[in-house]
C-alpha positions in Angstrom: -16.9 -5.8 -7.9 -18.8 -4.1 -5.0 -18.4 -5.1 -1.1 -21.1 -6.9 -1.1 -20.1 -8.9 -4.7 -16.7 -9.5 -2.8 -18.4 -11.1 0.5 -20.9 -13.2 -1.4 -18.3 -14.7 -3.5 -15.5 -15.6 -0.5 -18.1 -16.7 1.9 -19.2 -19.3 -1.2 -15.6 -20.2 -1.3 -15.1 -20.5 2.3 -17.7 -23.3 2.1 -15.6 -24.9 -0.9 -11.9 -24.2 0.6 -10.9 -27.5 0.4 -10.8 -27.5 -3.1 -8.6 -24.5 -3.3 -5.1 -24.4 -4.2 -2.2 -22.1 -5.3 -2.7 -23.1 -8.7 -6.0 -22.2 -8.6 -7.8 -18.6 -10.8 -10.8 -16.9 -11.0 -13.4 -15.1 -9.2 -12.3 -16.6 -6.1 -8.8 -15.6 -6.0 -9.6 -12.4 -7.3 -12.1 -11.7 -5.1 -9.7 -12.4 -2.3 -7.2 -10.0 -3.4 -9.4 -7.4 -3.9 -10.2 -8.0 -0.4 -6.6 -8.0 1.1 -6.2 -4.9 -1.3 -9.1 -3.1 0.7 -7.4 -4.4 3.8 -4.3 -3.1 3.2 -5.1 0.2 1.7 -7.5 0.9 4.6 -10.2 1.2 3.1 -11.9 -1.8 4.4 -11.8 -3.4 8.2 -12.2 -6.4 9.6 -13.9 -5.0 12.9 -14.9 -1.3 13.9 -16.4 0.3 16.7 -19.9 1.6 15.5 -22.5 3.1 17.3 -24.1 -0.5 17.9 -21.1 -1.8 19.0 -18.7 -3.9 17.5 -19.4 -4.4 13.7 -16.9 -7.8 12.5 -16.9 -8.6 9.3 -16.1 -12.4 8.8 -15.6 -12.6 5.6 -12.8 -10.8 5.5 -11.6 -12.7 8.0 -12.1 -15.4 5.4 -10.3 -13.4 2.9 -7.3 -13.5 4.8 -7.5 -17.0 5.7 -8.2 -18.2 2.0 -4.9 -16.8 0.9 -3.5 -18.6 3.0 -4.9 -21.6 0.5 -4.1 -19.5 -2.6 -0.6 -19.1 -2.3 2.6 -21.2 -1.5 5.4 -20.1 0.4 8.1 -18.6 -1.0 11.9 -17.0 0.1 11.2 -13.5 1.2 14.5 -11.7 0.7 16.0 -8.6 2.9 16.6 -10.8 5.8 19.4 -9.7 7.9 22.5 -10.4 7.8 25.0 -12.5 10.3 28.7 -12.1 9.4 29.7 -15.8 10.0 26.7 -17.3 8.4 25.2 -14.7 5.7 21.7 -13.4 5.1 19.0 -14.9 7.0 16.4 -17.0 4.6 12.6 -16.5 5.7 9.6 -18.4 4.2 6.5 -17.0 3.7 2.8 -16.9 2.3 2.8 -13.0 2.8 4.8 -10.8 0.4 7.0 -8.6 2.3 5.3 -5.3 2.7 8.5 -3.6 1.7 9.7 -5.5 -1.4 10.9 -3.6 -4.4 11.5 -0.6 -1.8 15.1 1.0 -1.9 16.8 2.4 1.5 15.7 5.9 0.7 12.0 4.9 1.3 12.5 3.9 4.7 14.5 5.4 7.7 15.8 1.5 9.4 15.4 1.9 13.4 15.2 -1.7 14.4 14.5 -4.5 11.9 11.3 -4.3 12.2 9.0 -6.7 9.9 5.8 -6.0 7.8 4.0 -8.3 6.1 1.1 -7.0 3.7 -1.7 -7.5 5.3 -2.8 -8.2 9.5 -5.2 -9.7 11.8 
């Protein structure tokens, strides 16, 4: 699906939002990961300085408010960890940046979080 594809179809679902759900498939949800991919790899941005100016693109802005509608929350393990109480449990609709990663991936300087992808 091109840039353009991607736009067309998550400004048409923008207009439709209500009627999404995490249990929803299809074009739509795909077209919104494909978008949050973009986003994440840097390959696409939601605003850059051009020549012109400012150049914003809303609907990825869109994107990233439609998964907000396309997924639930869920536990997001790796929390810290508190001697008297245990790990920390955090809810989120944002995988954790860092899931499946092992301590050698990563040098730990202070706690900081990632999500996947940021406005």
């Amino acid at each position: 699906m091109t840039d353009a594809d991607l736009a067309a179809t998550i400004d048409a679902a923008w207009e439709d939002r209500e009627r999404l759900t995490a249990s929803s498939r299809g074009a739509v949800r795909d077209a919104v990961e494909a978008a949050l991919d973009g986003l994440d790899e840097g390959r696409l941005r939601v605003a850059e300085k051009t020549a012109r100016g400012w150049q914003v693109r809303q609907w990825l802005k869109k994107a990233v408010l439609l998964s907000f509608r396309l997924n639930d929350m869920v536990e997001i393990p790796g929390g810290p960890g508190d001697p008297e109480r245990g790990a920390a449990r955090w809810w989120d609709k944002v995988p954790s940046k860092f899931a499946g990663w092992s301590s050698n991936r990563f040098r730990d300087a202070a706690r900081p979080i990632s999500r996947r992808t940021s406005c």
